[in-house]
N, C-alpha and C positions, 0 to 999 in steps of 0.2 A: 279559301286562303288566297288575300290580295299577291299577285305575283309584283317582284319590286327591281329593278334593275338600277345596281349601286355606281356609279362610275365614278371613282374615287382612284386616285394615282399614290396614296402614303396606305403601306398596309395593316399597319396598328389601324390607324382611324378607321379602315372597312373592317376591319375585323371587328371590332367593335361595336361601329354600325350593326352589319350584319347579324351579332350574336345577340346586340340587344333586341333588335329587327323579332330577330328569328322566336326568340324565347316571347313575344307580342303575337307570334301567331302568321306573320310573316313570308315567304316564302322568296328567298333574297338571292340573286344573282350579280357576280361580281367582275367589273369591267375595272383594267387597272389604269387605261390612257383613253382617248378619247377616240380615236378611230377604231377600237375594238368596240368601245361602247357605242357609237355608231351603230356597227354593224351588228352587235346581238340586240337594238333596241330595234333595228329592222328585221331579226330572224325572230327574234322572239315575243314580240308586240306583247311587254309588259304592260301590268295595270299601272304603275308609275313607274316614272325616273326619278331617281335622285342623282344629281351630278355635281362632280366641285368645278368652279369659277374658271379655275386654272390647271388645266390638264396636259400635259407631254401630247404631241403627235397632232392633237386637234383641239383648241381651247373650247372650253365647254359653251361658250355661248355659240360656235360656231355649230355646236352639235347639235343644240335647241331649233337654230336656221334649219338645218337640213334635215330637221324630223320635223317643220312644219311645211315645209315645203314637200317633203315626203307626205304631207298631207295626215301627218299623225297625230291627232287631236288627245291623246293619254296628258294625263299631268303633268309638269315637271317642276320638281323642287329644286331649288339650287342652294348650294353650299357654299359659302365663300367668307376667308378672312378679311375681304373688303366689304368695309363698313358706311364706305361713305353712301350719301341720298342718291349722287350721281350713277354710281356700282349698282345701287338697287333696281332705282329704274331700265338702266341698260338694262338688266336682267332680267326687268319684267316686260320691257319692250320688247324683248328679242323673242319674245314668244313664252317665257316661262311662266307659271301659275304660282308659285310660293318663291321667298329669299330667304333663306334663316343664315345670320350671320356666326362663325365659328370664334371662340365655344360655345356650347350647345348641349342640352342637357337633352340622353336619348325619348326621356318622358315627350318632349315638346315635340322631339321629332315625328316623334308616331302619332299622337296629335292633330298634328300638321297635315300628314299621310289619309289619315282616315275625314279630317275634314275632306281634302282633297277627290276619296273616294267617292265621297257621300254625292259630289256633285254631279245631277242627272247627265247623265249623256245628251246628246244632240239625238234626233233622228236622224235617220239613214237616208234622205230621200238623197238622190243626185239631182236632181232638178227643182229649184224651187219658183213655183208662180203667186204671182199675187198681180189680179188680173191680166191686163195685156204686157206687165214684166215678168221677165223671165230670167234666173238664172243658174246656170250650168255649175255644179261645182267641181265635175269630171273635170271640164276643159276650160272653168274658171272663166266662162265667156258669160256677157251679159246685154238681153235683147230686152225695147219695149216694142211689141208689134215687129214691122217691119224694119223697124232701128236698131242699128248697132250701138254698144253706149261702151266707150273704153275706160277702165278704172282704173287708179292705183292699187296695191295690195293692199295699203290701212282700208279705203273706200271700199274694196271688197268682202272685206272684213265685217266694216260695217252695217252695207246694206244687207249681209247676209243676217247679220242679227238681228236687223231690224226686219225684213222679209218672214224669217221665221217669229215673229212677233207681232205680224201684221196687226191692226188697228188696236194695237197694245200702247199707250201713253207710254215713254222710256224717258222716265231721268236721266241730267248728267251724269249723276254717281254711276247707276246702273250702266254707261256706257263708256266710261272710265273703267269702273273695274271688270268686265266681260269681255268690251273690244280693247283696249290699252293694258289688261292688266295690271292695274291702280290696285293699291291693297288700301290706299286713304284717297281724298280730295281735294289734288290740288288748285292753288290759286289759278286757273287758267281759263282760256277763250277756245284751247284744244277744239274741243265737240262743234262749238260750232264755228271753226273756221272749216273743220271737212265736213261739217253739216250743210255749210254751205257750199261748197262746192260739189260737191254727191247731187244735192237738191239742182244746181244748176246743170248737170249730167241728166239725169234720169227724167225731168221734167223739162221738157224741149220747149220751144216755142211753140204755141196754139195749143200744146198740149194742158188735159186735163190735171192741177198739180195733184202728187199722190204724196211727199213729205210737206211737214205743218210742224209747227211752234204750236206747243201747250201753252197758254201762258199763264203762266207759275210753277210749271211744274218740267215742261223737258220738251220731244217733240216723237212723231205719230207716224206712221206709213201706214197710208190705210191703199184700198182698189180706187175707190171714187171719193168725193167732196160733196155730194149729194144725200148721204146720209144722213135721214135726221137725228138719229138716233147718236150723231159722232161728238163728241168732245167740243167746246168752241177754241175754236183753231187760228194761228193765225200763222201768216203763209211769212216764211224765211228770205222775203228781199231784203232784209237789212246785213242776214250773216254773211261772213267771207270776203 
């Protein structure tokens, strides 16, 4: 039984929620402002959140920040009467996994929910290497050999998915909707303008490069460039 933590502030609509929720198999906890919902999404590290847009005490995108920052990688669905493309992507920027705009039929929502389940987790490692780089995800630090390499939080973001995908070919799309949380494909140069600049961080001078352009298809972190066995590649001086 998925555990689900509702933070909704109108209590028809959780009620609602919840009993449709509950009667799907559900097991639904109920936050009515958003600093309560904060705080039982930290004591009780539900399988999702679902939360509305606009919440008394803490607006809910604020609450998304500070349970990724909290380092809490659970789902979260948002709810909200704003419709517009702008509203959406904020909300999917700001950390969250699904937007469904109200009204909303409870069929979709649970839907929604178990897609959301379905998706493998992460491993547990704290430290990931992919040869002489190194990253911490304890202390969010990130070394190659003897080099310190300071990132932004999207670039962290990044190279961690890409780390953990090492000599895995990664499409736009694929990095759109994983690191940006993109639910489509938009028209943009996003991916590789912080493709370029991550590739300028992490691949120093004299250094061996370890990110690469697919070309036709996306780009690669591999250990070395000596493989023969690797993709043909071509190296990222044009992005950024």
């Amino acid at each position: 039984m998925a555990k689900v933590l509702l933070i909704e502030d109108d209590s028809e609509t959780a009620e609602a929620i919840a009993a449709g929720l509950t009667d799907r198999g559900f097991e639904v906890d109920w936050a009515s402002n958003g600093i309560e919902g904060l705080n039982k999404a930290r004591a009780s590290q539900p399988d999702v959140v679902i939360l509305d847009r606009q919440l008394p005490g803490m607006d809910g995108l604020d609450v998304i920040w500070s349970l990724r920052q909290d380092r809490m990688r659970k789902p979260v669905l948002v709810l909200s009467a704003l419709t517009g493309v702008e509203d959406r992507v904020r909300g999917l920027r700001t950390g969250g996994d699904d937007y469904l705009t109200k009204p909303f039929a409870l069929v979709e929502l649970a839907a929604r929910l178990e897609a959301l389940l379905r998706r493998p987790a992460e491993t547990r490692e704290t430290v990931l290497r992919v040869g002489a780089l190194e990253l911490d995800l304890i202390e969010r630090t990130v070394r190659r050999g003897d080099r310190q390499i300071t990132l932004l939080p999207r670039e962290l973001r990044l190279l961690e998915y890409m780390m953990r995908r090492s000599g895995q070919s990664l499409t736009r799309a694929m990095l759109l909707k994983d690191v940006w949380n993109y639910n489509f494909v938009p028209d943009t140069n996003l991916v590789d303008v912080h493709m370029g600049r991550l590739r300028h961080k992490v691949d120093g001078p004299g250094e061996t490069p370890m990110i690469y352009s697919v070309r036709g298809v996306g780009f690669i972190l591999r250990e070395t460039a000596s493989n023969p066995h690797a993709p043909a590649t071509s190296s990222l001086s044009g992005c950024g």
